[in-house]
C-alpha positions in Angstrom: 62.8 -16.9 3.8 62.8 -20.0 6.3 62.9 -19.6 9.9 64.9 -21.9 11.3 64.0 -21.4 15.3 60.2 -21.7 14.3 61.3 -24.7 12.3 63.1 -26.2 15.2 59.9 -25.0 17.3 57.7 -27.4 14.6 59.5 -30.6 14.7 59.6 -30.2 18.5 55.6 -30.2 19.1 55.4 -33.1 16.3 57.8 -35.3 17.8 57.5 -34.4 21.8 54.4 -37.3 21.8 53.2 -39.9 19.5 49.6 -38.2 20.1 49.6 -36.2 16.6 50.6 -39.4 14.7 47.9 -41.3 16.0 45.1 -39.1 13.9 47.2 -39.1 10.9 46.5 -42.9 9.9 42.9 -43.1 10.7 42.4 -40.0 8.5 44.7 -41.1 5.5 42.5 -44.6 5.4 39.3 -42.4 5.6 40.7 -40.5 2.5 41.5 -44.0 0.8 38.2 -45.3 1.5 35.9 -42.2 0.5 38.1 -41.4 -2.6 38.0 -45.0 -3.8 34.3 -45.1 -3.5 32.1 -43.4 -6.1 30.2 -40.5 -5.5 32.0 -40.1 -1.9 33.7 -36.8 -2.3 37.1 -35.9 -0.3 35.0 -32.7 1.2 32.6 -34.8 2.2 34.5 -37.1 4.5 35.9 -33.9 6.0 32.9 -32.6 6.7 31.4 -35.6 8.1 34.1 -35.6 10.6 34.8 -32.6 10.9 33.0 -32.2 14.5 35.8 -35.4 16.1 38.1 -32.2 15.8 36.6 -29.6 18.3 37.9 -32.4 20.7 42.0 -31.9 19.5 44.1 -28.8 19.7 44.0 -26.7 16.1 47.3 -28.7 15.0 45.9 -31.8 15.5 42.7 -31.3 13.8 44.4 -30.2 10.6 46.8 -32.9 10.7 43.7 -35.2 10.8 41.9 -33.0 8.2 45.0 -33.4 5.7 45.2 -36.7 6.2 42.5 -37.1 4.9 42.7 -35.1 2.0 46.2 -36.6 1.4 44.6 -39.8 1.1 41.6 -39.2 -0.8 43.9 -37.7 -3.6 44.9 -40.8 -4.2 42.1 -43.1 -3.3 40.5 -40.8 -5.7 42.3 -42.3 -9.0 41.8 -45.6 -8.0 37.9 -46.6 -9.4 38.9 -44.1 -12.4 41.7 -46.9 -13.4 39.7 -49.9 -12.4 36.3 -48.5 -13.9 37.0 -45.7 -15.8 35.0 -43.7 -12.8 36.9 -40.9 -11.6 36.4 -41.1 -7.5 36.5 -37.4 -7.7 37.0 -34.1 -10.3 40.7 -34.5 -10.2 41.0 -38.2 -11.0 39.9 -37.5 -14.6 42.5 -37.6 -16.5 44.2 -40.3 -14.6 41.3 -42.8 -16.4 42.6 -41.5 -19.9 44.8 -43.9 -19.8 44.5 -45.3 -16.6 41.4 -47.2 -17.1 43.0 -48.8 -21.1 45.9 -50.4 -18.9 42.9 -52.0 -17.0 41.9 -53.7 -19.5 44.9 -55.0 -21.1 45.3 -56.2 -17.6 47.7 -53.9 -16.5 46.0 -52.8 -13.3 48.3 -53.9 -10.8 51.3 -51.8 -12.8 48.4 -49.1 -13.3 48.0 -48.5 -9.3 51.8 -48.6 -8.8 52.4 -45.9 -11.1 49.8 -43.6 -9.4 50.9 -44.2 -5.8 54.4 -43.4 -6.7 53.3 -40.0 -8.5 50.8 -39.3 -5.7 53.7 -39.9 -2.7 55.8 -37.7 -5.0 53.2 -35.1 -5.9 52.6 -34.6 -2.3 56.2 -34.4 -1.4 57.3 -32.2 -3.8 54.2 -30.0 -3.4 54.5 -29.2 0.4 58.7 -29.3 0.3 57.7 -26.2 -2.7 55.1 -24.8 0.1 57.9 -24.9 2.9 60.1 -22.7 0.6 57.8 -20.5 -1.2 54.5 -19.8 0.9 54.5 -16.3 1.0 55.7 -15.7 -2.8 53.1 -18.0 -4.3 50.1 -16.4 -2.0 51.4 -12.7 -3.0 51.4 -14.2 -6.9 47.5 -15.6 -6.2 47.0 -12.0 -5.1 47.8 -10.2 -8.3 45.5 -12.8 -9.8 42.1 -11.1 -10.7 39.0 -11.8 -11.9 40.0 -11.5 -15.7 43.1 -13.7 -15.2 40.8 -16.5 -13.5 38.7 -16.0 -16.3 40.9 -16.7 -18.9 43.0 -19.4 -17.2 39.2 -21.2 -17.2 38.9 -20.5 -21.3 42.3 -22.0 -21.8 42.1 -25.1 -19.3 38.5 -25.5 -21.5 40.3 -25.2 -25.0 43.8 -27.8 -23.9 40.7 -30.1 -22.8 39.1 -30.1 -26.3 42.0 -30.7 -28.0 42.7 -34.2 -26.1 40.1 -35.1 -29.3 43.2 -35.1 -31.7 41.2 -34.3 -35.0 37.6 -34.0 -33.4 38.9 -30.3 -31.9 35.7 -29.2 -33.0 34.0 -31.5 -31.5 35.5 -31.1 -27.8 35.5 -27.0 -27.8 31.2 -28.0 -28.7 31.3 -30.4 -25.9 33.0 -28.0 -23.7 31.1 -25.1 -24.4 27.6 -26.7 -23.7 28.8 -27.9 -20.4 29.7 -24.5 -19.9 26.5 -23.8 -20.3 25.0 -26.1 -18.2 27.0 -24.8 -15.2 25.7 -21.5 -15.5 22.2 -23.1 -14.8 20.0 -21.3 -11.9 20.5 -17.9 -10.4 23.8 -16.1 -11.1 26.0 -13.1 -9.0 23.2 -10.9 -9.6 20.2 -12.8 -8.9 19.0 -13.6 -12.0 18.0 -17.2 -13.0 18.9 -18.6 -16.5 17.7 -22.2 -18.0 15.6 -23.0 -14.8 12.4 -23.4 -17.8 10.2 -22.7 -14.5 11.1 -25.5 -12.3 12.6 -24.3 -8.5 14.2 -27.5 -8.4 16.6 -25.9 -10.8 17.2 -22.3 -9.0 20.4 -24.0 -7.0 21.9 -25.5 -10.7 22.6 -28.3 -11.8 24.2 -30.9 -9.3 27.5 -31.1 -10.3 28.5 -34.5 -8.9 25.5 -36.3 -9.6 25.8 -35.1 -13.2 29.8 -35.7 -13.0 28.4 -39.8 -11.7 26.5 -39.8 -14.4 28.4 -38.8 -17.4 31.4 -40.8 -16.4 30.4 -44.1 -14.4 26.9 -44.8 -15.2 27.5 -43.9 -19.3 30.5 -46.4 -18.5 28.6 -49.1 -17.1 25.6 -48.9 -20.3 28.6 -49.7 -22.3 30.2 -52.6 -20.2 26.5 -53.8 -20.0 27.3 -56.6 -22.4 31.1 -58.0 -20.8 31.1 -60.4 -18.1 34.4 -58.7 -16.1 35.9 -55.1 -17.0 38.9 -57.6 -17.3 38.0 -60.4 -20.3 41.7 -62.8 -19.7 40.8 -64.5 -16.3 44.8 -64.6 -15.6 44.9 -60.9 -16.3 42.5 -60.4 -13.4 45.0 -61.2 -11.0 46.0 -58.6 -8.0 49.7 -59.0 -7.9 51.8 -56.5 -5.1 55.2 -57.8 -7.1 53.4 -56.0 -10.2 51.7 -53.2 -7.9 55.7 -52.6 -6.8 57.3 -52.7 -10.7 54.8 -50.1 -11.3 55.4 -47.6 -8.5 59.3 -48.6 -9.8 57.9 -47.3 -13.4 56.5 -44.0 -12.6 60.4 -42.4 -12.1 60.9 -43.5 -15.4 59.7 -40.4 -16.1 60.9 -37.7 -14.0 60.5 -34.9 -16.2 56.7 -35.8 -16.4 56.2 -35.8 -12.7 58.4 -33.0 -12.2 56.0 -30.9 -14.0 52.7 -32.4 -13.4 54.2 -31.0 -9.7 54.9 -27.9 -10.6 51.7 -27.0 -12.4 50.0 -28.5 -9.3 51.4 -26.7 -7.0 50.9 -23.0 -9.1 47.3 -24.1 -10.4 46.2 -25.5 -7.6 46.9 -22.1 -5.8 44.4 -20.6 -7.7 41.4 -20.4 -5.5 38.2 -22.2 -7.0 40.6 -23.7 -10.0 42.5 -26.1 -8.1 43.3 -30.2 -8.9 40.2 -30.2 -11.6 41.9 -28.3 -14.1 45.8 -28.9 -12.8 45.6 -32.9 -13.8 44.2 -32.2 -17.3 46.5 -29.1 -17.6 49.5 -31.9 -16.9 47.9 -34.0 -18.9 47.1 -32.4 -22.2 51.0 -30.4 -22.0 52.5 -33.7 -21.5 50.9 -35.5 -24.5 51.7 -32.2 -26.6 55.4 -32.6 -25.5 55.9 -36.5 -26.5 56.9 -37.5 -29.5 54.4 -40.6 -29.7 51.2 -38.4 -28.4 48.8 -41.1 -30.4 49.7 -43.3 -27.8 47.8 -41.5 -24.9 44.3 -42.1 -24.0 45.5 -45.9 -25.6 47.5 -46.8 -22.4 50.6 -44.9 -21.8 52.0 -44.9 -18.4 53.2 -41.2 -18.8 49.4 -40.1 -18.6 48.6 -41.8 -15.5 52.0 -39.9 -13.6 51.1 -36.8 -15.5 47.6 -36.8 -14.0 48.7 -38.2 -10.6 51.2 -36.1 -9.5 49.5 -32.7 -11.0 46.4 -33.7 -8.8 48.6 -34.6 -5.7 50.4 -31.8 -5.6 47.7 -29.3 -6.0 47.2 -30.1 -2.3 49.8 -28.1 -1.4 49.2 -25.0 -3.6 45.9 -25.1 -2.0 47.0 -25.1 1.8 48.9 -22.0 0.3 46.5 -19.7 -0.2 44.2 -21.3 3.1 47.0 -20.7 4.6 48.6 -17.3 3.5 45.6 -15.8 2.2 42.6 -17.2 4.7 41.2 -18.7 1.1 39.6 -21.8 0.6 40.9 -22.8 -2.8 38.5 -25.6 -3.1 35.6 -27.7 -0.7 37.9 -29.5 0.6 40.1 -26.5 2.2 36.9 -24.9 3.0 36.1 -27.6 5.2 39.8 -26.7 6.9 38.7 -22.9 6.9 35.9 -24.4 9.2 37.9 -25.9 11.1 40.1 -23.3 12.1 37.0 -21.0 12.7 36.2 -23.7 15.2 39.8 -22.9 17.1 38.7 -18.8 16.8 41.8 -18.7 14.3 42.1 -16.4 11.5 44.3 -17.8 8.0 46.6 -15.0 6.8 49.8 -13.3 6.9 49.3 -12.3 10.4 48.8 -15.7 11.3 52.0 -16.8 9.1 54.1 -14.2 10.9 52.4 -15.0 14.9 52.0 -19.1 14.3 55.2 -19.8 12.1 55.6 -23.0 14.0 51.9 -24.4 13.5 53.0 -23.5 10.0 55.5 -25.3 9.4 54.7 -28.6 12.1 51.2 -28.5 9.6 54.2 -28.6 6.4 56.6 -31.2 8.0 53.5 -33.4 9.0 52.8 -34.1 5.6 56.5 -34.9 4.5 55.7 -37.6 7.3 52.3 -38.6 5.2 54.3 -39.1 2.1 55.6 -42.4 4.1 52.2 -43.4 5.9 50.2 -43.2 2.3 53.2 -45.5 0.8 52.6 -47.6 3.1 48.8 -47.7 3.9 48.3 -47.8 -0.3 50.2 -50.6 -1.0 48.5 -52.5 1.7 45.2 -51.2 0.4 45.6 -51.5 -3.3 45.6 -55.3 -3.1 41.9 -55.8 -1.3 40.7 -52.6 -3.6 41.8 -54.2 -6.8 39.8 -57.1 -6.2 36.5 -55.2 -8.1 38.1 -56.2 -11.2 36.8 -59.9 -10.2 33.4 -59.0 -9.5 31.2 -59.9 -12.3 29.8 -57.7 -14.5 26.3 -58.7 -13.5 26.8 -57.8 -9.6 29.0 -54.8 -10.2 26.8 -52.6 -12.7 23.5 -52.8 -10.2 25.8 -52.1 -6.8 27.5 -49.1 -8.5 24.8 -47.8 -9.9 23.0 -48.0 -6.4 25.9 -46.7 -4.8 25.8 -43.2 -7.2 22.0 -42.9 -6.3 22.8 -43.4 -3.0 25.4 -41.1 -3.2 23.0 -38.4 -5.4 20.2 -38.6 -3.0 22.6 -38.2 0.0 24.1 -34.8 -1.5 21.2 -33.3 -2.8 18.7 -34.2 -0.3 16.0 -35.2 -2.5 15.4 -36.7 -6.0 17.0 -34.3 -8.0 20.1 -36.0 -7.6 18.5 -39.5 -8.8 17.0 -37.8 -11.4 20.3 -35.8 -12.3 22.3 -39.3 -12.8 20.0 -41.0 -14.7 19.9 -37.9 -16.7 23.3 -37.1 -17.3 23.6 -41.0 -17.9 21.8 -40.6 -21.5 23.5 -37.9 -22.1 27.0 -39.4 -21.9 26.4 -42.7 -23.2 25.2 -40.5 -26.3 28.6 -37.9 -26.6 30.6 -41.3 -26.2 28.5 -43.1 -28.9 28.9 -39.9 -31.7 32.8 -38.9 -30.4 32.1 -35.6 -27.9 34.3 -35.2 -25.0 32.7 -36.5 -22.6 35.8 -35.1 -20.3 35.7 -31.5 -22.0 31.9 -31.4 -21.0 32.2 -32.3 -17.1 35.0 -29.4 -16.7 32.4 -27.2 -18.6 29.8 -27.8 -16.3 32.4 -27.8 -12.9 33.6 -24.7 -14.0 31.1 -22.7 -15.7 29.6 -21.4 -12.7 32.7 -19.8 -11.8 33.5 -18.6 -15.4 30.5 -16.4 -15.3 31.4 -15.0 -11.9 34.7 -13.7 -12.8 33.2 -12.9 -16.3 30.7 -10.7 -14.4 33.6 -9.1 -11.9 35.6 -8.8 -14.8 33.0 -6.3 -16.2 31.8 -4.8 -13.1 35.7 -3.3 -12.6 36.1 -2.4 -16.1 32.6 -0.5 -16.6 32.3 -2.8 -19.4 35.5 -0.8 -21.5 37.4 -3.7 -23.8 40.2 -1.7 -23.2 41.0 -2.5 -19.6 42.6 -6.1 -20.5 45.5 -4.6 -22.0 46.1 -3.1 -18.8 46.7 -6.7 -17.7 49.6 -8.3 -18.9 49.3 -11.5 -17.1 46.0 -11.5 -18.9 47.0 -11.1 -22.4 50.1 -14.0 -21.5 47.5 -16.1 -20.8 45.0 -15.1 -23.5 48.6 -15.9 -26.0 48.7 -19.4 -24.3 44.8 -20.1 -25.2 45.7 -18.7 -29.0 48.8 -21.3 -29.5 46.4 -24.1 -28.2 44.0 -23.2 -30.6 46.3 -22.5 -33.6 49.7 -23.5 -32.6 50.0 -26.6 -34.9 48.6 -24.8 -37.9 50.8 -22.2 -38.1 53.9 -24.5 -37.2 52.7 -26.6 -39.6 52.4 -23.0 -42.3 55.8 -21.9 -41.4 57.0 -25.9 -41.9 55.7 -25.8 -45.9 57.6 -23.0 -47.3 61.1 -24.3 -45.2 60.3 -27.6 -47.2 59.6 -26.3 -50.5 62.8 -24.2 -50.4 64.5 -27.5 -49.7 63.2 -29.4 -52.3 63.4 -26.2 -54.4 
């Protein structure tokens, strides 16, 4: 239900003084600049300023703090088009096809279709949020541990199959990054795969491994090009071309419609979130067209599918912060700081008491929608320009930058160590057809896999039993089996309707 006095309440503290909109652009250019820059996380910008809000009134501060994430979401996808190097976990599908349009020179129409499905995504996503916060945090609540578990499996198995006929091959590359991510000590304080070195009793960085895999492994291979771009006319940056391309992305409404959707309802899901709610969007909108060979080869569809799944999971998100007091990722746990900083508590008490702050927090972002239009198309233009750069100044910079980044995160030369690591080891699943995707969500999700693995049998007393006691379980458990097997057996029951036709 909407309450329309607390509503009136909201738009009166947002609109009373100009002093709220004055943090909201600083902190959507922040987002732009640390999503478009590898190995600068979202989480990390809010945390870095963070402090700046102890000095504004809790409103305030999380209109700064979204604005932020709001434009990091976007900022995010732009390196992953340019350079195939996702900006952060939930810009990886976006370079699926993304990053081929780059290099048919397509970049400009490439940027215009992700801004349009990120102003979207974040518009649909908190208009969703206005009208159905408290249903969607009482739905995250019935969520367990074996629900979470298996929503992980099936996100893991949709990702393999993005190999077409190297299945195989993605479910192996997602399973040892799986693996990987349950590195170090778990729940219970044991230590697995550490082979005696304390350096490895925290895990495996997961950023410095995710620079790795995806930007330096990209770079080896580029090693040999002069410009990510070859045609010198192609490496234009044209705003006319930027603007056909945001025109492009409502081409396809149904996409974005659901990429928002399964933003909004993934993203909800604390811990799950944007990493697995852009490849969810993605893999279910390839299976839906009727030309899925064309993906991963430069379809537009991919890059709203990814876009506006990503964008939107914002919202779903601030839903459970919200409603719940649950961070559903770092960058709402950075917001959860903040509002211990204002001696507030997230909740449905606080829903009921501060409906206003509620919904001033909701209608701010409507207003973002129109700031990250406009800030993004004036951005995209001086961004773009990387595609220039020479090959020769652009590999050693980025490379230094990811370091950089590594050392900064971890502390030490672990992170270093980690990319240059993680490097070989994606230049080698590109070179003999493993998902190199399928592996990174592995390792960013493993961790959490075991948890609710480990929960799972702690509640149960280890009796096999107790999942048929969870029907949202076994739905979702169904959904993993279809992705597995679906095709076969359409194609089984296909045969015999044929050879009774031609009988």
């Amino acid at each position: 239900m909407i309450d329309f006095a607390a509503s009136a309440s909201a738009l009166s503290m947002l609109f009373s003084s100009l002093t709220p909109w004055m943090i909201v652009v600083p902190g959507i250019i922040i987002g732009l600049v640390f999503g478009a820059t590898p190995g600068l996380q979202i989480s990390m910008a809010m945390a870095i300023f963070l402090p700046m809000t102890l000095y504004m009134d809790f409103m305030q501060a999380m209109l700064f703090l979204t604005a932020i994430f709001t434009g990091g979401s976007f900022g995010s996808g732009i390196p992953a088009i340019l350079m195939n190097i996702p900006g952060t976990s939930s810009a990886i599908a976006t370079a699926f096809d993304g990053y081929p349009m780059a290099k048919q020179g397509k970049h400009n129409q490439a940027l215009g279709i992700a801004l349009a499905s990120s102003v979207f995504g974040v518009l649909v996503g908190y208009l969703i949020l206005f009208m159905m916060i408290q249903p969607i945090s009482l739905m995250v609540l019935k969520l367990g541990p074996s629900e979470m578990f298996m929503v992980i499996l099936w996100g893991m198995t949709l990702i393999a199959s993005l190999r077409g006929d190297h299945v195989l091959k993605g479910l192996i590359a997602g399973f040892v990054g799986l693996l990987i991510g349950t590195i170090g000590f778990n729940e219970i304080g044991l230590a697995r795969g550490t082979m005696g070195s304390f350096y490895l009793f925290d895990g495996i960085p997961v950023i410095p491994a995710m620079m790795g895999m995806f930007a330096a492994s990209e770079l080896f291979r580029l090693a040999n090009k002069q410009y990510i771009v070859d045609s010198k006319a192609s490496r234009k940056v044209d705003l006319r071309k930027i603007a056909t391309g945001f025109k492009m992305a409502f081409q396809s409404p149904l996409v974005m419609l659901r990429g928002c959707l399964m933003g909004v309802f993934v993203g909800a899901v604390p811990g799950v979130g944007s990493s697995v709610s852009n490849l969810l969007s993605y893999v279910e909108t390839k299976r839906r067209d009727p030309d899925p060979d064309s993906y991963g080869k430069g379809n537009p569809k991919g890059i709203v599918a990814s876009e506006s799944a990503n964008s939107t999971s914002e919202a779903g998100s601030m839903a459970t912060l919200l409603a719940l007091g649950i961070p559903g990722g770092g960058a709402t746990a950075v917001m959860l700081a903040a509002f211990a900083m204002h001696n507030i508590t997230g909740g449905p008490q606080f829903i009921r008491e501060q409906t206003d702050i509620v919904y001033a927090i909701i209608f701010a972002n409507f207003a973002q929608v129109f700031f990250l239009m406009i800030l993004g198309l004036l951005f995209i233009p001086l961004l773009a320009n990387i595609i220039k750069v020479p090959m020769r100044y652009l590999i050693p910079t980025v490379l230094v930058l990811a370091v950089m980044g590594s050392f900064g995160l971890t502390g030490n030369f672990v992170g270093p160590f980690t990319v240059l690591a993680f490097a070989i080891i994606g230049w080698l699943m590109r070179r003999y057809g493993y998902s190199v995707p399928a592996a990174v969500i592995g390792i960013l999700l493993g961790a959490m896999a075991e948890k609710t693995l480990l929960h799972s049998y702690q509640i149960s007393g280890g009796d096999l039993s107790y999942v048929l006691e969870r029907p949202v379980t076994l739905a979702i458990m169904a959904l993993l089996l279809l992705s597995l097997f679906g095709s076969k057996l359409l194609s089984l029951i296909r045969r015999p309707a044929k050879s009774t036709v031609n009988g």
